[in-house]
DOROPA-321359 format. One record per residue (C-alpha): residue in three letters; x, y, z. Coordinates in steps of 0.05 Angstrom, whole numbers, plus 5000, padded with zeros to 4 digits. Each point is the difference from the previous one (the first is absolute). Last residue first. Example, Ala and Ser with C-alpha at 12.3 -4.5 7.8 and 13.67 -1.06 7.14 Angstrom:
// residues 2
SER527349795143;ALA497349315013;
END
This chain:
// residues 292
UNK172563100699;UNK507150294999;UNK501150115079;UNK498649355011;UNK505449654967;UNK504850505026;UNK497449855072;UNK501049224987;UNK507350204961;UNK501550435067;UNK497949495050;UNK503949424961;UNK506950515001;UNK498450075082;UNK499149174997;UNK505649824959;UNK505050505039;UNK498249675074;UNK501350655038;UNK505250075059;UNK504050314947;UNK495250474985;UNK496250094945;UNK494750614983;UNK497550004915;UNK499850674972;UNK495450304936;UNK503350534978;UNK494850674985;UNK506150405021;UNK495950325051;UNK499849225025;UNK507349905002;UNK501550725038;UNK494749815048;UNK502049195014;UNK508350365008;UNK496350515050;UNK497949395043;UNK505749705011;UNK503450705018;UNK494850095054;UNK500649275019;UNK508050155010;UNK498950685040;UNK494649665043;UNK505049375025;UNK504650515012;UNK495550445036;UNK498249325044;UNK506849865012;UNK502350615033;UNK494250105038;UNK501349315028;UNK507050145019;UNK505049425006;UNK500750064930;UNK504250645000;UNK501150094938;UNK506950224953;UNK500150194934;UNK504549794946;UNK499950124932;UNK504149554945;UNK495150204955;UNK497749444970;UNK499249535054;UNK498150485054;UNK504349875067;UNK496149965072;UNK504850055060;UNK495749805057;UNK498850205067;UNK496749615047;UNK497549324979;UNK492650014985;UNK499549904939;UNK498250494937;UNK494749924954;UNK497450124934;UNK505849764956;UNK498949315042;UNK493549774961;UNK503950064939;UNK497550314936;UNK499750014924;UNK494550394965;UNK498749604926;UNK498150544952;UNK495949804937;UNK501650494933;UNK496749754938;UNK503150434958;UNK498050454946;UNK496850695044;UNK503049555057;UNK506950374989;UNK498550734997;UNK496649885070;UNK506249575021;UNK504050514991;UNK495250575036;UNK501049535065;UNK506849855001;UNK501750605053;UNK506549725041;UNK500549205013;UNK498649515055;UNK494549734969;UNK500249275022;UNK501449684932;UNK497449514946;UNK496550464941;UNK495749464964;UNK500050244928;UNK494849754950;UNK501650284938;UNK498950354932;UNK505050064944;UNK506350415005;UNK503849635058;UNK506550135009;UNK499450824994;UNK493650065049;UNK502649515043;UNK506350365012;UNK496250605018;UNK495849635056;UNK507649765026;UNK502350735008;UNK493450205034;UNK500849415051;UNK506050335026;UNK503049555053;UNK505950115052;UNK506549354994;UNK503950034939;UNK504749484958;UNK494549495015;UNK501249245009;UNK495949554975;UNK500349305026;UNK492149915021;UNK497250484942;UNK504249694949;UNK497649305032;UNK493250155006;UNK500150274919;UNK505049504976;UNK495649385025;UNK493350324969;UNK504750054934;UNK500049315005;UNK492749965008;UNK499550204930;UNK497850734964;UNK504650664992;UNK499550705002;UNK506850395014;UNK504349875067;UNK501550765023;UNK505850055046;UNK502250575063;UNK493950544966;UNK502750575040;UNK497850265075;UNK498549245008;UNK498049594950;UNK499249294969;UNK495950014939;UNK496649384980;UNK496549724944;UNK494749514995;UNK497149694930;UNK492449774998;UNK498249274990;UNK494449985049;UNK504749425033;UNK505750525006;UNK496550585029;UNK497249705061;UNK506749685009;UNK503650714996;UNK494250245049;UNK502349475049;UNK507250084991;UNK500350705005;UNK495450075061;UNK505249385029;UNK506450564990;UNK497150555027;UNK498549535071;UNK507149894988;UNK502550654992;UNK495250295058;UNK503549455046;UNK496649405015;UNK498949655066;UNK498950485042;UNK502950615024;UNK501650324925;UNK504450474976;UNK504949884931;UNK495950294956;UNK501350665031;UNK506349994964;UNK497050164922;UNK497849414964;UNK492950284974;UNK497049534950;UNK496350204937;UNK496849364980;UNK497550134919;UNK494049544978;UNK500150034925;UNK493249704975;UNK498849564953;UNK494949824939;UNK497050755003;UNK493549965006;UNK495250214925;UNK497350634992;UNK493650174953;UNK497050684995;UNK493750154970;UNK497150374940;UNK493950304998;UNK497350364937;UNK500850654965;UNK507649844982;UNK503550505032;UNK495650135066;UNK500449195005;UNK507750064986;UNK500250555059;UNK495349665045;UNK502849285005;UNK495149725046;UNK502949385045;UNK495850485057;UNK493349804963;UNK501849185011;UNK498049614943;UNK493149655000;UNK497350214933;UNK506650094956;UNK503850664990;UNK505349934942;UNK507049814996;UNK506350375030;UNK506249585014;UNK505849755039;UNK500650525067;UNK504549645052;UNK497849815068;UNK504449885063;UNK495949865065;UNK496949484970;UNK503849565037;UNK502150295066;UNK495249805051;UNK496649414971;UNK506449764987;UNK503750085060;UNK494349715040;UNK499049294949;UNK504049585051;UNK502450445050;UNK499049555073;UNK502549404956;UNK505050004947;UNK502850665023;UNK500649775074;UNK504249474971;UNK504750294964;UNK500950605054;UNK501149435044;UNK506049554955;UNK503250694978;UNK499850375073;UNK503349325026;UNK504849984946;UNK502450695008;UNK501049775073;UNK503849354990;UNK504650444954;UNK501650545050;UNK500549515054;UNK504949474950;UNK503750694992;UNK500850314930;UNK506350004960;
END
């Protein structure tokens, strides 16, 4: 049984990601991602005004005359929310833990998905694949996917993004749009997700908490890693101290954007002091742009 809090928050995300959807998004998913998944459907002849790249060279070297290729769009997408649900989740000095701020991305690009009629999937992982919820349409299954992502509780707590980019690759044979929900705190992923984008659509979504980069002042302090179990201990008092802290975690922040962007992965920066409508908005605007 879920808690009237855990209930009246899943409805909250539901009811705002709804909304959002139907107004900051309208038309922003779609003229993002449609299109984005052609399929060949014939050959036919070279006309005056067709495009010189839609060429078909080898039946036009064949047949001693051009030929050129015609695709028509796909009439749905898959959308596929890999979302991380290892232990470090759990952190957050604000308002929203990780797991919840995880939770509204879902909802919102879920929504996005929906009323484009395009199925979304999820794979909840940590250093396994912990549930995979196959391809489906409906705003009910909206309500499963924040609510499986709310409630769920994982058999493991350290993250292996690798393992879940594999998964993806056996689930889901036909092309995809995969919005990779996590904040990177996994060993080498980067050549996975190299192999993977060659058919996916791979989008990472960098998870953060304003309060993973610092440390307060209050003398010394038992830190504990989430997923580890490690504990180090600070002396916060010292300003030293907390500024090379503060570098070492921006340092790591920033080698996550490298590794992403090597990968040729597109990534998309929220925190959970971030407004999630308006950083996804940003990134379908910028998207948007990018393909004139």
């Amino acid at each position: 049984m879920l808690s009237p809090e855990l209930i009246k928050k899943i409805k909250k995300i539901h009811i705002k990601s709804s909304r959002k959807v139907n107004t900051m998004m309208a038309g922003q998913y779609r003229s993002v991602f449609r299109g984005s998944g052609m399929e060949f459907e014939e050959v036919r002849e070279y006309s005056p005004g067709d495009e010189v790249k839609a060429i078909d060279w080898k039946v036009s070297a064949r047949l001693g005359r051009p030929f050129v290729k015609l695709y028509k769009e796909e009439r749905e997408l898959i959308v596929m929310l890999l979302v991380d649900v290892s232990a470090s989740g759990f952190f957050g000095t604000l308002e929203s833990v990780k797991k919840e701020t995880a939770a509204e991305i879902a909802s919102v690009l879920a929504f996005n998905a929906i009323r484009n009629n395009d199925k979304v999937g999820v794979i909840l992982f940590t250093d396994r694949v912990e549930k995979y919820i196959p391809p489906k349409k409906g705003s009910a299954h909206i309500w499963r996917v924040i609510k499986e992502i709310f409630t769920f509780v994982p058999r493991h707590k350290t993250t292996d993004i690798q393992h879940a980019i594999r998964y993806l690759g056996r689930v889901c044979r036909k092309k995809s749009v995969s919005f990779l929900i996590s904040d990177f705190l996994s060993p080498n992923y980067s050549h996975q997700l190299k192999v993977a984008s060659k058919k996916h659509e791979i989008i990472g979504v960098l998870l953060s908490d304003p309060g993973e980069f610092l440390l307060p002042d209050a003398g010394i302090l038992c830190v504990e890693d989430f997923e580890t179990g490690e504990v180090c201990l600070f002396d916060a008092s010292d300003e030293k101290t907390r500024q090379n802290f503060k570098k070492r975690k921006k340092n790591e922040y920033q080698k996550t954007l490298e590794t992403l962007k090597k990968a040729d992965i597109d990534c998309i920066q929220i925190s959970t002091a971030d407004s999630v409508p308006d950083a996804l908005t940003r990134y379908f605007r910028y998207r948007d742009k990018r393909k004139r």
